[in-house]
Backbone bond lengths (Angstrom), bond angles and torsions (degrees), N, CA, C in turn:
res aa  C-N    CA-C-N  psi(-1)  N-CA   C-N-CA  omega(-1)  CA-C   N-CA-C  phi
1 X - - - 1.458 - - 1.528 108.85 -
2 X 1.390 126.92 145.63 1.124 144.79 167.82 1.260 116.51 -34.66
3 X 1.759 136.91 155.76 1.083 105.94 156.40 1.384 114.81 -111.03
4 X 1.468 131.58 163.46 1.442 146.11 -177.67 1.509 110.37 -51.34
5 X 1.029 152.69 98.17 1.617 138.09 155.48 1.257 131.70 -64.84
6 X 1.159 119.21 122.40 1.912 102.84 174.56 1.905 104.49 -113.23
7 X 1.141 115.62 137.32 1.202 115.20 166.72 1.885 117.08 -102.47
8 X 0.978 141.72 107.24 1.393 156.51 -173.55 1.582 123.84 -73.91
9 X 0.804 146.30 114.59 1.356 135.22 155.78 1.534 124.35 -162.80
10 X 1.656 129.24 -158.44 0.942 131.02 -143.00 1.941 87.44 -135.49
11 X 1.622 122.57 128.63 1.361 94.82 148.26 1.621 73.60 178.00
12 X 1.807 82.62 154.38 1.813 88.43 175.05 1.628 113.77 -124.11
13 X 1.531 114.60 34.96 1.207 123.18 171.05 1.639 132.49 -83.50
14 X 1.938 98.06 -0.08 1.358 112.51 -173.37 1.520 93.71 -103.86
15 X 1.381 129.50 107.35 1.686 125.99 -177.22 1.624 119.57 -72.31
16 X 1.200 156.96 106.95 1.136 132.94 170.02 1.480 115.56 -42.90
17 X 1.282 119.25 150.84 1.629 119.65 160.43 2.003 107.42 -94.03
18 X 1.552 78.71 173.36 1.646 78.31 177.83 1.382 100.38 -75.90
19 X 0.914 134.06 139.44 1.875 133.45 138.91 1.887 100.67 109.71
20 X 1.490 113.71 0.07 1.239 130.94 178.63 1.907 97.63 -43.94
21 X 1.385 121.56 -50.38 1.254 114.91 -134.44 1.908 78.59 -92.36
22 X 0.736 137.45 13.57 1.903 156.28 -168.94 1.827 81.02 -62.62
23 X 1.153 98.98 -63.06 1.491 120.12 -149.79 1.667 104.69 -78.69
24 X 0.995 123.12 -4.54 1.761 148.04 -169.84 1.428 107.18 -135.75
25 X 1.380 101.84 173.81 1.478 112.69 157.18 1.251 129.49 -57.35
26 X 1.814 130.07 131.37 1.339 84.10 178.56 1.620 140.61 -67.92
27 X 1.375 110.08 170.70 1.471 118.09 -171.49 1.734 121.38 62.15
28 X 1.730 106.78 27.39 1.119 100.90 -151.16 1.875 77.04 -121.84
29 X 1.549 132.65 109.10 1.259 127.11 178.54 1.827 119.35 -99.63
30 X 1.725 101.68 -151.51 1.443 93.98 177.78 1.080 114.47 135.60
31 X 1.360 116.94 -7.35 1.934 120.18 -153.11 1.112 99.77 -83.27
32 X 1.589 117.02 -40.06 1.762 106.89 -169.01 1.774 114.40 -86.48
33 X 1.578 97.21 -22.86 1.605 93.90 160.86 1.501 119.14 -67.87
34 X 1.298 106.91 -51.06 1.886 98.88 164.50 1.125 122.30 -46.29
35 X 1.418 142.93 -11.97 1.361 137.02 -151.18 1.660 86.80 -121.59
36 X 1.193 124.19 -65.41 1.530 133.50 162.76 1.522 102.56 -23.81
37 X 1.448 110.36 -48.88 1.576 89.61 -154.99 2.070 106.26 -100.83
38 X 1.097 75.47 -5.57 2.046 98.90 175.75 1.502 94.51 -68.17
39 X 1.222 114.06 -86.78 2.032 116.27 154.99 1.554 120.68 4.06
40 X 1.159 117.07 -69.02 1.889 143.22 -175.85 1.497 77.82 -61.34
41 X 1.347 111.34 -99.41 1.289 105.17 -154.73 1.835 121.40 -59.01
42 X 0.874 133.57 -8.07 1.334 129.80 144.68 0.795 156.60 -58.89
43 X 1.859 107.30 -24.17 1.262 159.74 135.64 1.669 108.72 -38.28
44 X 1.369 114.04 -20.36 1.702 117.85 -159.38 1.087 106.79 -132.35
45 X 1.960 117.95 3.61 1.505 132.43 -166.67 1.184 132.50 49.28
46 X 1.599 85.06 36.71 1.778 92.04 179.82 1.883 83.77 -109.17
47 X 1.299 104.94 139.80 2.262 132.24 -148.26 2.025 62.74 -98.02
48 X 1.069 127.58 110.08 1.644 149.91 162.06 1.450 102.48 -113.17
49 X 1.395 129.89 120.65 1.177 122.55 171.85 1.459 118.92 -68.63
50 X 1.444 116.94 -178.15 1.657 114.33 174.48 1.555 87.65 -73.15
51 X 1.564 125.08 150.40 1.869 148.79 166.45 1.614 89.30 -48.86
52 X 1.614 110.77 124.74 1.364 95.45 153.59 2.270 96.62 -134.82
53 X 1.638 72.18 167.54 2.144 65.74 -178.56 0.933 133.26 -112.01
54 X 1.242 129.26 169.16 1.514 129.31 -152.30 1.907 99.40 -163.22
55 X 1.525 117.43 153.02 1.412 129.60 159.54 1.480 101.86 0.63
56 X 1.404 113.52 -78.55 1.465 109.74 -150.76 1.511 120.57 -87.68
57 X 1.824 115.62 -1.73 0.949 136.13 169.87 1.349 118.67 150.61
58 X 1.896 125.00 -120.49 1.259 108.47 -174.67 1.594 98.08 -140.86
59 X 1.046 116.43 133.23 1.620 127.77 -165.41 1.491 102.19 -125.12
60 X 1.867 102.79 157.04 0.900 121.03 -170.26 1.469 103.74 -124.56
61 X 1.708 114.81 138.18 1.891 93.85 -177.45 1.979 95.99 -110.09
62 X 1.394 84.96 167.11 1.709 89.75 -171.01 1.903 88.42 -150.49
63 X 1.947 92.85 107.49 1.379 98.72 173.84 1.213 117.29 -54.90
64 X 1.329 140.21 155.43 1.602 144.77 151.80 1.492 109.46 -161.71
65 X 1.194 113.81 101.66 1.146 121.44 162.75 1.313 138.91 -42.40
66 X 1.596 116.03 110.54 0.971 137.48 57.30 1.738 98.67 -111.08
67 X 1.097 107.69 -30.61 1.515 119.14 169.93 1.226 124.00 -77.31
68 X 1.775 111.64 167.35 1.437 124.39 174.10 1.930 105.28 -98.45
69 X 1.027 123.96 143.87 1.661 111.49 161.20 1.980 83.51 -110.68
70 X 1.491 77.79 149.56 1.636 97.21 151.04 1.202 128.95 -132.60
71 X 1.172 121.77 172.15 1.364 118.03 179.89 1.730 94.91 -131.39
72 X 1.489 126.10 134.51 1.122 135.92 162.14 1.986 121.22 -107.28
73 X 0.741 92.20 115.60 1.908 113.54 172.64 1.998 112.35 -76.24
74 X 1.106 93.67 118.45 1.815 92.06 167.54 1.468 107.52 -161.99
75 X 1.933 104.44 156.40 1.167 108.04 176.74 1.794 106.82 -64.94
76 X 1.216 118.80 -169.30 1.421 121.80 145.01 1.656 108.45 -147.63
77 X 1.112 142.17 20.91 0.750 161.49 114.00 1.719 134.35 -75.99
78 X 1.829 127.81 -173.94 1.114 117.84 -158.76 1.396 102.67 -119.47
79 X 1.209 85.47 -9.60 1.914 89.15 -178.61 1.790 115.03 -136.84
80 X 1.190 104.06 31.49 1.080 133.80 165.94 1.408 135.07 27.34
81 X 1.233 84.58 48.44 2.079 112.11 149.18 1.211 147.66 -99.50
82 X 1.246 109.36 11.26 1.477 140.01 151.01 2.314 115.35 -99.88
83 X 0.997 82.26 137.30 1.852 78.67 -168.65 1.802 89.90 -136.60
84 X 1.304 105.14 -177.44 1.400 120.53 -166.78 1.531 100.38 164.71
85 X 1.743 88.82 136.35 1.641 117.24 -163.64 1.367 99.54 -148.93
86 X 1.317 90.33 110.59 1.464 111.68 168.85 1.506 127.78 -106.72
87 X 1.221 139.77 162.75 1.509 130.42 -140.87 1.756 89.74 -159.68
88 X 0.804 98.53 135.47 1.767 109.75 -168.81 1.585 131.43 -161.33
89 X 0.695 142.69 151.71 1.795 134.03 -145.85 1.892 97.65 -132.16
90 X 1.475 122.80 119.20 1.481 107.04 157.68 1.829 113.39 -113.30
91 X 1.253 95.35 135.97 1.639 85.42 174.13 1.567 121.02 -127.46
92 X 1.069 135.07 -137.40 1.314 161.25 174.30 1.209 105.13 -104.16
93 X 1.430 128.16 134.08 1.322 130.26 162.12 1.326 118.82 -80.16
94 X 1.129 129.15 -16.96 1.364 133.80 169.34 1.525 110.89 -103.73
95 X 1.603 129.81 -0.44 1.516 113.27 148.53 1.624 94.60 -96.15
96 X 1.142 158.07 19.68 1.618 122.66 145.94 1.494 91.02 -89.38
97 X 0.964 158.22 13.09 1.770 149.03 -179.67 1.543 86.40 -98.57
98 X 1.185 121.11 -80.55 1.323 128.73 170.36 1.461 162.26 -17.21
99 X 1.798 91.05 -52.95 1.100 103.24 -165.18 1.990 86.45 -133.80
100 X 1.551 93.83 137.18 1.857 85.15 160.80 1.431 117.31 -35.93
101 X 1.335 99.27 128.12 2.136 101.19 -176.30 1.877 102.90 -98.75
102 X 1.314 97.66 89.05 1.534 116.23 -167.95 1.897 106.46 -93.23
103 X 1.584 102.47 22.14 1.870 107.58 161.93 1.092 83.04 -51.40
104 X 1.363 145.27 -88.65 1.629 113.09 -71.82 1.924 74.77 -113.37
105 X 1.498 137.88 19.23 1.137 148.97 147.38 1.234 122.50 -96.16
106 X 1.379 135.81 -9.06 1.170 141.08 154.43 1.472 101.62 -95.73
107 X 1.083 142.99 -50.87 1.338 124.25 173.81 1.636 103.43 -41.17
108 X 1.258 113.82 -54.47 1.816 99.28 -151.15 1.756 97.08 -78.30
109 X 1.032 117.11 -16.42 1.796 120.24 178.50 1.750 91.63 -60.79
110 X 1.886 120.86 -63.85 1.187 101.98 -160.32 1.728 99.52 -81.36
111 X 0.957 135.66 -18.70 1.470 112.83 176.37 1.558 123.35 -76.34
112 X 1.640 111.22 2.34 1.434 129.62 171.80 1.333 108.51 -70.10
113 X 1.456 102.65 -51.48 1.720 116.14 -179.27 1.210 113.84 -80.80
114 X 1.554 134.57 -24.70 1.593 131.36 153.29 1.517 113.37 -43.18
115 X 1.872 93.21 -61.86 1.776 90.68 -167.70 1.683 108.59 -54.22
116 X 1.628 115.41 -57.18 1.762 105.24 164.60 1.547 134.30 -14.73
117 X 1.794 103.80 -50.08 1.269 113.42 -160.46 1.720 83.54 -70.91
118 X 1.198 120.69 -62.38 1.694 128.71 -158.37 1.449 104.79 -60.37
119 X 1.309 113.50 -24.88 1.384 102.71 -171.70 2.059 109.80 -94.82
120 X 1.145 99.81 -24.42 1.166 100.61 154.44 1.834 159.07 -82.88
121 X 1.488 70.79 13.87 1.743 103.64 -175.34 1.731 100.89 -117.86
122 X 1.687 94.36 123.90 1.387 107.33 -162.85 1.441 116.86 -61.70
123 X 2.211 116.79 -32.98 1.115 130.73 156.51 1.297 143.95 -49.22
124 X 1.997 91.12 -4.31 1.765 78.67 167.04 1.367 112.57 -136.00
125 X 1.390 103.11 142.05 1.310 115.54 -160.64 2.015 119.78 -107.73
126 X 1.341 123.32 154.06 1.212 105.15 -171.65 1.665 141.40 62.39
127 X 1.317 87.79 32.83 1.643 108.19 -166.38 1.697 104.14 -44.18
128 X 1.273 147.64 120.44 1.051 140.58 151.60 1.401 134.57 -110.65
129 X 1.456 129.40 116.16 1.518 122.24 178.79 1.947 125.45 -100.05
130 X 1.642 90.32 129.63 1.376 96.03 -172.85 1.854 101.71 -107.36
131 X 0.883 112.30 169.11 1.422 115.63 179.25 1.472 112.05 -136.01
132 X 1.262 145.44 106.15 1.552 144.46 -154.70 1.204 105.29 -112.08
């Protein structure tokens, strides 16, 4: 199995909206970093869907056959200048039996081009990488 990525940092250029966390848990954000970072990578021809939300925040899907990658957006903080991007692979249980199970190389390709996008954007600060 693949492994989990988290990307970490500091920036207060992603605004919450009012009623954002409606669509999440409450107090749980992300939308304008998903949308920001949907942009970047679309920008780089990587097919990023529009951010939509869910429990743990707001995710982005990225077809790849036989699998989906996603990318998930969240605060970690309450007032949301701390962010976190995580990068994650779903597939078929019968294409990893099957088929070479080529996540955990598409995961690290798109979290190559995340860390780029973040590190090249002057607003974010304290870049940190965890690996799960």
């Amino acid at each position: 199995m693949a492994k989990n990525l988290l990307l970490s940092f500091i920036s207060t250029a992603f605004k919450i909206e009012e009623g954002e966390d409606e669509e999440t848990n409450p107090g749980i954000y992300g939308k304008a970093l998903a949308y920001w970072l949907s942009e970047h990578l679309n920008a780089r021809s990587i097919a990023a869907s529009e951010p939509a939300g869910e429990d743990f925040g707001w995710y982005i899907a990225i077809p790849s056959k036989p699998f989906t990658l996603y990318v998930a957006c969240s605060n970690f903080d309450e007032v949301g200048h701390e962010w976190g991007v995580f990068a994650f692979a779903e597939g078929s249980f019968f294409a990893c039996l099957f088929e070479k199970d080529q996540r955990k190389q598409a995961i690290n390709a798109l979290y190559q081009d995340i860390r780029e996008i973040l590190v090249a954007s002057p607003e974010i600060k304290e870049l940190k990488e965890e690996l799960g």
